[in-house]
Gaussian input, Z-matrix of N, CA and C with variables (Angstrom, degrees):
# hf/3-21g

backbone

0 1
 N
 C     1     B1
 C     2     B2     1     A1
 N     3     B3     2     A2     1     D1
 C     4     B4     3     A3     2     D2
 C     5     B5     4     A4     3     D3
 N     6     B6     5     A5     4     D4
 C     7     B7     6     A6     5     D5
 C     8     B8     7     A7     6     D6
 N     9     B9     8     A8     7     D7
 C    10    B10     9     A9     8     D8
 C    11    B11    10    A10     9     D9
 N    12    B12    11    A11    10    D10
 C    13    B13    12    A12    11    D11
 C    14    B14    13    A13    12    D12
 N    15    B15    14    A14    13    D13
 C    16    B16    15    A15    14    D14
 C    17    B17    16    A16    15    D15
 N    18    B18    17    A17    16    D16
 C    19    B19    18    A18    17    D17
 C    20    B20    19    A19    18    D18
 N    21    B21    20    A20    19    D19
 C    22    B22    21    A21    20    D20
 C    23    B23    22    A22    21    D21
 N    24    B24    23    A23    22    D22
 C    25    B25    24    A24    23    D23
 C    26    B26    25    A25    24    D24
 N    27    B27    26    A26    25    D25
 C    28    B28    27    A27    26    D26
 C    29    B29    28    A28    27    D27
 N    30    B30    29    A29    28    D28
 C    31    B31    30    A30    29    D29
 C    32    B32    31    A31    30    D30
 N    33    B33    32    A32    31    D31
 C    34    B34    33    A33    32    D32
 C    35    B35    34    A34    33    D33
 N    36    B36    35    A35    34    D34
 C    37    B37    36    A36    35    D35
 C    38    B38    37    A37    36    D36
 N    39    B39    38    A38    37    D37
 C    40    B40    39    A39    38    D38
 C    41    B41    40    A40    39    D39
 N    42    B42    41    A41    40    D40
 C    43    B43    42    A42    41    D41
 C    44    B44    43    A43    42    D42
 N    45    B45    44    A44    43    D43
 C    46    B46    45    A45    44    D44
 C    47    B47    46    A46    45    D45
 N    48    B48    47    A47    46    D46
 C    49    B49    48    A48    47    D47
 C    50    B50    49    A49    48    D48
 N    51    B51    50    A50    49    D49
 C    52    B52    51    A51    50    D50
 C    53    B53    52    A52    51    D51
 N    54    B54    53    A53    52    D52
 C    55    B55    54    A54    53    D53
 C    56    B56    55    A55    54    D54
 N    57    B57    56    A56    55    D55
 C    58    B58    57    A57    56    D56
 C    59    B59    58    A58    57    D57
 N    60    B60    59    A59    58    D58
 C    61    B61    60    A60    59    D59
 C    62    B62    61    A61    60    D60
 N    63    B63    62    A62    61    D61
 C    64    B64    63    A63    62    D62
 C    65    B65    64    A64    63    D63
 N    66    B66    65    A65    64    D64
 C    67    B67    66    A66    65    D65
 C    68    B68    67    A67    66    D66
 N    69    B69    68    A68    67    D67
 C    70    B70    69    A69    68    D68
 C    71    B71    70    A70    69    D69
 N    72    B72    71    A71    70    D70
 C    73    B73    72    A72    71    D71
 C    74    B74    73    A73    72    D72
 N    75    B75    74    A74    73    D73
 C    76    B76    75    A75    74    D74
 C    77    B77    76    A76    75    D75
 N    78    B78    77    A77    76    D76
 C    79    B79    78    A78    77    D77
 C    80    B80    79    A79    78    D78
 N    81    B81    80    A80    79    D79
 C    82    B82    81    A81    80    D80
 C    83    B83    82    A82    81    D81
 N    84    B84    83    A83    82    D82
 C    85    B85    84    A84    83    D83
 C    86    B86    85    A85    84    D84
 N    87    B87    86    A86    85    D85
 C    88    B88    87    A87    86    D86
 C    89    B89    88    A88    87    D87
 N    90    B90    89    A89    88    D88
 C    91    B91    90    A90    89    D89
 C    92    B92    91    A91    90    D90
 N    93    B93    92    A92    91    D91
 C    94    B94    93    A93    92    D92
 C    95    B95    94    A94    93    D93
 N    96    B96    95    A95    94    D94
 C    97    B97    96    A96    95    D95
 C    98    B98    97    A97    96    D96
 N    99    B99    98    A98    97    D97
 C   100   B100    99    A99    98    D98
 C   101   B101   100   A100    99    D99
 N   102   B102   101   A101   100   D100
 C   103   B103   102   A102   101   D101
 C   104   B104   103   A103   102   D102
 N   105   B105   104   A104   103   D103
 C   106   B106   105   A105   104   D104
 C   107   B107   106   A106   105   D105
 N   108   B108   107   A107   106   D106
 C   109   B109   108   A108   107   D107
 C   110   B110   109   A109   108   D108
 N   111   B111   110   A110   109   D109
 C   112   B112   111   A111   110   D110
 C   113   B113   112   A112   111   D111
 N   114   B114   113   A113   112   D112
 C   115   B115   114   A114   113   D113
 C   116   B116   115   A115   114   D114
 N   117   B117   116   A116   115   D115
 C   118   B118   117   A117   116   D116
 C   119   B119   118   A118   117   D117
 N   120   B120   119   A119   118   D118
 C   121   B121   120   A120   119   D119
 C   122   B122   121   A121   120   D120
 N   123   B123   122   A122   121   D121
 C   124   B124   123   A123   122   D122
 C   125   B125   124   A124   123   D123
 N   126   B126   125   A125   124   D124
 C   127   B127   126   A126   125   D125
 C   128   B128   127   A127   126   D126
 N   129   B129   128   A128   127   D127
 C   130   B130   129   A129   128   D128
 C   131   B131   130   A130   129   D129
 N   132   B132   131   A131   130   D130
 C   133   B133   132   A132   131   D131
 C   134   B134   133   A133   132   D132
 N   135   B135   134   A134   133   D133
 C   136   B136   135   A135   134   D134
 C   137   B137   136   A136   135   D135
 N   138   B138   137   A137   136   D136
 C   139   B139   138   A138   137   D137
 C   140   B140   139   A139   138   D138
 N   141   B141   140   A140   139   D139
 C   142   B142   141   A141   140   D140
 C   143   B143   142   A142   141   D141
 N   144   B144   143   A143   142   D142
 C   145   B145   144   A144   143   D143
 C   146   B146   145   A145   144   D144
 N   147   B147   146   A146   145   D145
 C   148   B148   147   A147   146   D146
 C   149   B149   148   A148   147   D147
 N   150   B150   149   A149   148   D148
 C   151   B151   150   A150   149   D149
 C   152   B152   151   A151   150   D150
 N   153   B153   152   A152   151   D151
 C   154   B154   153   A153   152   D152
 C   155   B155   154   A154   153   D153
 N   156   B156   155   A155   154   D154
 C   157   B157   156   A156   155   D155
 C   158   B158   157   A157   156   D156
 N   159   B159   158   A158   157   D157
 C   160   B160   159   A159   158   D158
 C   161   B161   160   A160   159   D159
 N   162   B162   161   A161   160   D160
 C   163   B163   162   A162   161   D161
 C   164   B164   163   A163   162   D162
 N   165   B165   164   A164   163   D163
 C   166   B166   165   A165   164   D164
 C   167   B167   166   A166   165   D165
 N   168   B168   167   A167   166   D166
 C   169   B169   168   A168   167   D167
 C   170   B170   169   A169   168   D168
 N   171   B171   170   A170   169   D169
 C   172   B172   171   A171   170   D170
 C   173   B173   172   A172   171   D171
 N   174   B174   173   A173   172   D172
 C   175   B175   174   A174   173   D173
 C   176   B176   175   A175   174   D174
 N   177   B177   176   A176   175   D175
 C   178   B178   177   A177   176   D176
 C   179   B179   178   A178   177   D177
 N   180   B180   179   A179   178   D178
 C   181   B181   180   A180   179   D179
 C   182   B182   181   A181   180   D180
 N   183   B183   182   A182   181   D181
 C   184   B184   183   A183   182   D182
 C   185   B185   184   A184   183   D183
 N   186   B186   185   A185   184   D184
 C   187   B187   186   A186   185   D185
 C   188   B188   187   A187   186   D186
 N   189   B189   188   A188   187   D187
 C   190   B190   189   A189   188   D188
 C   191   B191   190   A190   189   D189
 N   192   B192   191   A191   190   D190
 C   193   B193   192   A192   191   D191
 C   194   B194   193   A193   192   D192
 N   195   B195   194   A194   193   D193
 C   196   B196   195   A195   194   D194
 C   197   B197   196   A196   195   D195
 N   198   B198   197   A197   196   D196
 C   199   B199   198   A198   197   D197
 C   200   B200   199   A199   198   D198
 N   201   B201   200   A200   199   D199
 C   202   B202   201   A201   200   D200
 C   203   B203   202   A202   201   D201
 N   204   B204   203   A203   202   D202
 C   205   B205   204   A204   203   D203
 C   206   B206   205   A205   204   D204
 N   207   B207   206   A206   205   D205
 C   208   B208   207   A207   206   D206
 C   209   B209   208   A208   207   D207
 N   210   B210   209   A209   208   D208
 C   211   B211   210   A210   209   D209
 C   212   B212   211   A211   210   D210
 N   213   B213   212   A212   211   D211
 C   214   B214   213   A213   212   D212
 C   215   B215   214   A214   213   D213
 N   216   B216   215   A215   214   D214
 C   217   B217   216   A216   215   D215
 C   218   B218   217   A217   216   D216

   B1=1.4429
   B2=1.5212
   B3=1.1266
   B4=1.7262
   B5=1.3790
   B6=1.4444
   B7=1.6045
   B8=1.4200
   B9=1.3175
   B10=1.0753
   B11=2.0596
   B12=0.6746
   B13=1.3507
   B14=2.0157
   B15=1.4445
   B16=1.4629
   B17=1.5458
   B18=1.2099
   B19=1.5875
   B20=1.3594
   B21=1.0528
   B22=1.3695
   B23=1.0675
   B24=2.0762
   B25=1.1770
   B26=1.1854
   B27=1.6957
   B28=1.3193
   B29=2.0932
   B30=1.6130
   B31=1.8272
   B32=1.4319
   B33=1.2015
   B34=2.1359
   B35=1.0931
   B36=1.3078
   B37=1.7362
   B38=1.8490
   B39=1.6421
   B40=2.1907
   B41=1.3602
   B42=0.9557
   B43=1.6114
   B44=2.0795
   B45=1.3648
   B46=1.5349
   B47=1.0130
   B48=1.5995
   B49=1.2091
   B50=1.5699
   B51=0.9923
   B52=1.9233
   B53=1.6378
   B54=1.8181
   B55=1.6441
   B56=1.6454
   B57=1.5530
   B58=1.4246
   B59=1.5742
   B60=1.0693
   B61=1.7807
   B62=1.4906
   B63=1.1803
   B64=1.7395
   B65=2.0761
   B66=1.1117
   B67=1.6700
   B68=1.4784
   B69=1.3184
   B70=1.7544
   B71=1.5825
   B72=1.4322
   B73=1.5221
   B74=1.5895
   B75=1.5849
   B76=1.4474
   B77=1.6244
   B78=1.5482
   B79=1.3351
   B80=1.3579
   B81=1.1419
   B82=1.7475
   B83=1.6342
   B84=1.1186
   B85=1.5052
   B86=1.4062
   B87=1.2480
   B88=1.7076
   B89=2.0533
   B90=0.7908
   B91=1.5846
   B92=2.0802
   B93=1.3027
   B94=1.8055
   B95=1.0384
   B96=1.4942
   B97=1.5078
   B98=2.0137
   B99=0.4564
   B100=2.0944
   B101=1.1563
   B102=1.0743
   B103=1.9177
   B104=1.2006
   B105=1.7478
   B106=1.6551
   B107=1.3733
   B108=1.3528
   B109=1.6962
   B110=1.7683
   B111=1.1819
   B112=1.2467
   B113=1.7375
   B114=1.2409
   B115=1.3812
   B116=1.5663
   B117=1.4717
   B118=1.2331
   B119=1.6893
   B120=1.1398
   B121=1.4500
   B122=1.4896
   B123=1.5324
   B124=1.0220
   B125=1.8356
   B126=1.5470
   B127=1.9133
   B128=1.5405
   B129=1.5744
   B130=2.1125
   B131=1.4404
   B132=1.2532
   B133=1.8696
   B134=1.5044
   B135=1.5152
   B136=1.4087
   B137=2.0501
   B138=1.0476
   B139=1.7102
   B140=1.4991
   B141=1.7357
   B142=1.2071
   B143=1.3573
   B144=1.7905
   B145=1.9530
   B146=1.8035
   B147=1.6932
   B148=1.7002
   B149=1.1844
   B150=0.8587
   B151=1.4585
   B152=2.1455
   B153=1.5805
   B154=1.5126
   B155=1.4925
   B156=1.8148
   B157=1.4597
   B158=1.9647
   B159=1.7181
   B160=1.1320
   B161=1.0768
   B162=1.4870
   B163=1.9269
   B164=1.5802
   B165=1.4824
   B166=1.2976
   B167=2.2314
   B168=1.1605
   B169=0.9854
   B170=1.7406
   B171=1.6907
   B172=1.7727
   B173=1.6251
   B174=1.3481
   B175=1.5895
   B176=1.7243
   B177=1.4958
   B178=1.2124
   B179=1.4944
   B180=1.1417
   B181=1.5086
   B182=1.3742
   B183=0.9949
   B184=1.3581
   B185=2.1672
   B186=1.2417
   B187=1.6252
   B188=1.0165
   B189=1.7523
   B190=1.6217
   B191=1.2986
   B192=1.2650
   B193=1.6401
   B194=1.5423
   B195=1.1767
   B196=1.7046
   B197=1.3078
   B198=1.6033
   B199=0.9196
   B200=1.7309
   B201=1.6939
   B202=1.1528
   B203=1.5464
   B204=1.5741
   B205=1.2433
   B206=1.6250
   B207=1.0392
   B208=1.6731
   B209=1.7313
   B210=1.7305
   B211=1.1287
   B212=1.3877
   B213=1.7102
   B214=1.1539
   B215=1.3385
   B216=2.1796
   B217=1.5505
   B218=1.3438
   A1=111.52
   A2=116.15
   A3=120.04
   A4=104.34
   A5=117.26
   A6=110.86
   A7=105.98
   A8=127.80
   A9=122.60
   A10=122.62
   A11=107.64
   A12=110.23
   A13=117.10
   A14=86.64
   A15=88.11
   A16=90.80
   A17=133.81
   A18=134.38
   A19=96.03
   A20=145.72
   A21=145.85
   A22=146.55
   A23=112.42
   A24=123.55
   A25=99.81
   A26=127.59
   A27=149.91
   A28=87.18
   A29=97.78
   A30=93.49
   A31=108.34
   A32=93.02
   A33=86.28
   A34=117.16
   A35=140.65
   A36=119.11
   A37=88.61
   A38=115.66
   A39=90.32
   A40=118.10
   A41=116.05
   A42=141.15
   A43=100.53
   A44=115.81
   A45=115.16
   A46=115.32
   A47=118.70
   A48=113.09
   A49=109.34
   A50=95.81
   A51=125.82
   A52=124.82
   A53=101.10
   A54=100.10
   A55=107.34
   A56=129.65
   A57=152.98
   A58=115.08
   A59=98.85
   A60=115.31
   A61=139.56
   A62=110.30
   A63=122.30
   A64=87.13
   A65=114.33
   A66=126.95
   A67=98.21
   A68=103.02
   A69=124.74
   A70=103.60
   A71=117.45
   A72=106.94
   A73=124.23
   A74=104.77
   A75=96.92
   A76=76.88
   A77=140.74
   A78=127.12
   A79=130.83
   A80=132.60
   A81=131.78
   A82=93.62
   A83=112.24
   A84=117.74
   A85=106.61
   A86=125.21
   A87=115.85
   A88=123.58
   A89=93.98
   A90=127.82
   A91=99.17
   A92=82.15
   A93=89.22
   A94=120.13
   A95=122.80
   A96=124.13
   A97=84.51
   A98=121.60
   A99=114.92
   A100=110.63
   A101=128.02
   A102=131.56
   A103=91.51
   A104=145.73
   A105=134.55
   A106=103.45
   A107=132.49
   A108=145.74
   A109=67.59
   A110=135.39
   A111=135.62
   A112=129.96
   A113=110.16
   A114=121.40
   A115=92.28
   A116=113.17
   A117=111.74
   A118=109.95
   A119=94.82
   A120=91.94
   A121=113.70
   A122=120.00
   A123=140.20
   A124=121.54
   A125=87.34
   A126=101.20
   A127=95.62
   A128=111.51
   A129=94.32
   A130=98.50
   A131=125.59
   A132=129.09
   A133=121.18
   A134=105.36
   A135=126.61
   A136=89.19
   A137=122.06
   A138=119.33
   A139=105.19
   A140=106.48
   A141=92.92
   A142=143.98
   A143=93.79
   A144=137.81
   A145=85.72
   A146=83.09
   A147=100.59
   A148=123.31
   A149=166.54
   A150=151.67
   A151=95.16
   A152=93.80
   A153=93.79
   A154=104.80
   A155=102.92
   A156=132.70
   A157=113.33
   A158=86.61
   A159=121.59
   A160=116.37
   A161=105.58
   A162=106.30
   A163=92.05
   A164=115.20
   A165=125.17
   A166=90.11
   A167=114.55
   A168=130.94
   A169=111.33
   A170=96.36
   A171=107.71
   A172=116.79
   A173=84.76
   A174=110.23
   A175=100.95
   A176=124.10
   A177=120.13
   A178=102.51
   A179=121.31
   A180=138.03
   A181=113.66
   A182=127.76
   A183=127.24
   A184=108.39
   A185=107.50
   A186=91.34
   A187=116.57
   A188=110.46
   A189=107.79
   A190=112.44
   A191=132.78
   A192=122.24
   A193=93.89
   A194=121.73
   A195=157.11
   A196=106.86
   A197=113.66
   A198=115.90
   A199=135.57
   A200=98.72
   A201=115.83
   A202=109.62
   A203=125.73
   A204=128.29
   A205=122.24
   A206=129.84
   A207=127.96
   A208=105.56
   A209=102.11
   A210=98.97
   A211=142.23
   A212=119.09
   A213=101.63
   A214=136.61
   A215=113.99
   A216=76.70
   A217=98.60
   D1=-34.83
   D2=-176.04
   D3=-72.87
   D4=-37.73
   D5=176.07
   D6=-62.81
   D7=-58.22
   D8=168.51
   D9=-33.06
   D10=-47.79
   D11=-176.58
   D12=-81.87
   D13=-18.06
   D14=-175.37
   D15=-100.93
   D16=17.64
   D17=174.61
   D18=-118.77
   D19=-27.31
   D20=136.55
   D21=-32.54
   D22=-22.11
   D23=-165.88
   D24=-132.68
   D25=49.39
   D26=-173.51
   D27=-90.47
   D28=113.13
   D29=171.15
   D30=92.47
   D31=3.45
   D32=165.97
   D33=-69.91
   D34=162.84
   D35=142.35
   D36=-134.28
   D37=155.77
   D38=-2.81
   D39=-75.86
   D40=170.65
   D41=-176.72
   D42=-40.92
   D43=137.26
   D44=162.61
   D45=-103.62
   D46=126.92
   D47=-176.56
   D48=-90.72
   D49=78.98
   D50=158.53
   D51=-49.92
   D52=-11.05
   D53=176.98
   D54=-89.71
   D55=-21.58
   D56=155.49
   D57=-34.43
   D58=-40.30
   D59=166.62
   D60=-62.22
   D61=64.44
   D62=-148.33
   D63=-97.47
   D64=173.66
   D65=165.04
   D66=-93.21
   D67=168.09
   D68=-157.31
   D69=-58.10
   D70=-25.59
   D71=174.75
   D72=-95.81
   D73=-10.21
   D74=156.96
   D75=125.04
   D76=-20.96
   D77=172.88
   D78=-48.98
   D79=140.79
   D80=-169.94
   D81=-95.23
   D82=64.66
   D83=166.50
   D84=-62.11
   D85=-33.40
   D86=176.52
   D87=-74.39
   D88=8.11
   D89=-168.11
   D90=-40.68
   D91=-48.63
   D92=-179.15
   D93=-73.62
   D94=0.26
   D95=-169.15
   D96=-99.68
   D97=-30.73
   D98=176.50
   D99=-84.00
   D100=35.85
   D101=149.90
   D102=55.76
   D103=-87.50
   D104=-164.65
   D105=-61.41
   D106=137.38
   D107=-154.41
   D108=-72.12
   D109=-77.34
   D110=-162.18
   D111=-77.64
   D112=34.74
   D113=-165.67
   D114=-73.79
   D115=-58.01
   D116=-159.59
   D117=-61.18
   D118=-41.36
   D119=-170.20
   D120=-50.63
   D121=-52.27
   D122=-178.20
   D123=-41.50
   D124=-35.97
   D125=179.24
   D126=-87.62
   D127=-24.80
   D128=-177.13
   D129=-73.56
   D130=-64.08
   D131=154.30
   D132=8.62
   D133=-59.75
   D134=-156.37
   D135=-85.99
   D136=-26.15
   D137=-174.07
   D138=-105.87
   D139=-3.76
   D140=175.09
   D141=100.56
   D142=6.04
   D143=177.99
   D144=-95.95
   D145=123.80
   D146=167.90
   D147=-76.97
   D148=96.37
   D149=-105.56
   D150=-163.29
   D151=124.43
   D152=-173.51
   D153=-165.00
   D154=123.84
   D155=-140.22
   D156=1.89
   D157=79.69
   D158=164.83
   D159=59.36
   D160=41.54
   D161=179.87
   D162=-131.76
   D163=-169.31
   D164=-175.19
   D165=-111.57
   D166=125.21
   D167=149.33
   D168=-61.38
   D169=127.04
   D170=-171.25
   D171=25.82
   D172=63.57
   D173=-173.44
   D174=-72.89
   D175=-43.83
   D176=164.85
   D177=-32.13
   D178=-93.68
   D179=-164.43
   D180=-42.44
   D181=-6.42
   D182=172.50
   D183=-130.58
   D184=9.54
   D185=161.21
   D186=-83.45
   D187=156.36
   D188=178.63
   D189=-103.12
   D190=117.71
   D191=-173.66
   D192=-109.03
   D193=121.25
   D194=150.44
   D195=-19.47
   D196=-60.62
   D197=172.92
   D198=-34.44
   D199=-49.34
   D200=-164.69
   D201=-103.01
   D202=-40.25
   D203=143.50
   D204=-30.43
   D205=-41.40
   D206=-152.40
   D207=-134.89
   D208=22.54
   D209=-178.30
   D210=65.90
   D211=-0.58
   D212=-164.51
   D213=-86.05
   D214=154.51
   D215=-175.30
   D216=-154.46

């Protein structure tokens, strides 16, 4: 559903950072929605996400779970 919505919100501002948006194992399955085969990768690169054949490097250690961020319970 979030891919969906972050493919939806192409031209908002401000801008969504929609390249942050990987599937539960850290793969850039949304990859085709940024026109260059390698766009996305290039913007996780650019913030500083290790990114290696198209996954998130220590992708554990860097997801954000809601849950645990924002307290909920």
């Amino acid at each position: 559903m979030v891919g969906w919505a972050m493919n939806a919100a192409h031209g908002v501002k401000p801008p969504v950072p929609a390249q942050r948006v990987v599937n539960r194992n850290g793969l850039l399955s949304g990859k085709h929605h940024f026109g260059e085969v390698d766009a996305m990768e290039k913007m996780l690169k650019k913030e500083g996400v290790e990114v290696k054949n198209d996954q998130v490097v220590r992708f554990k250690e860097l997801f954000w779970d809601p849950m645990i961020e924002l307290d909920v319970k």
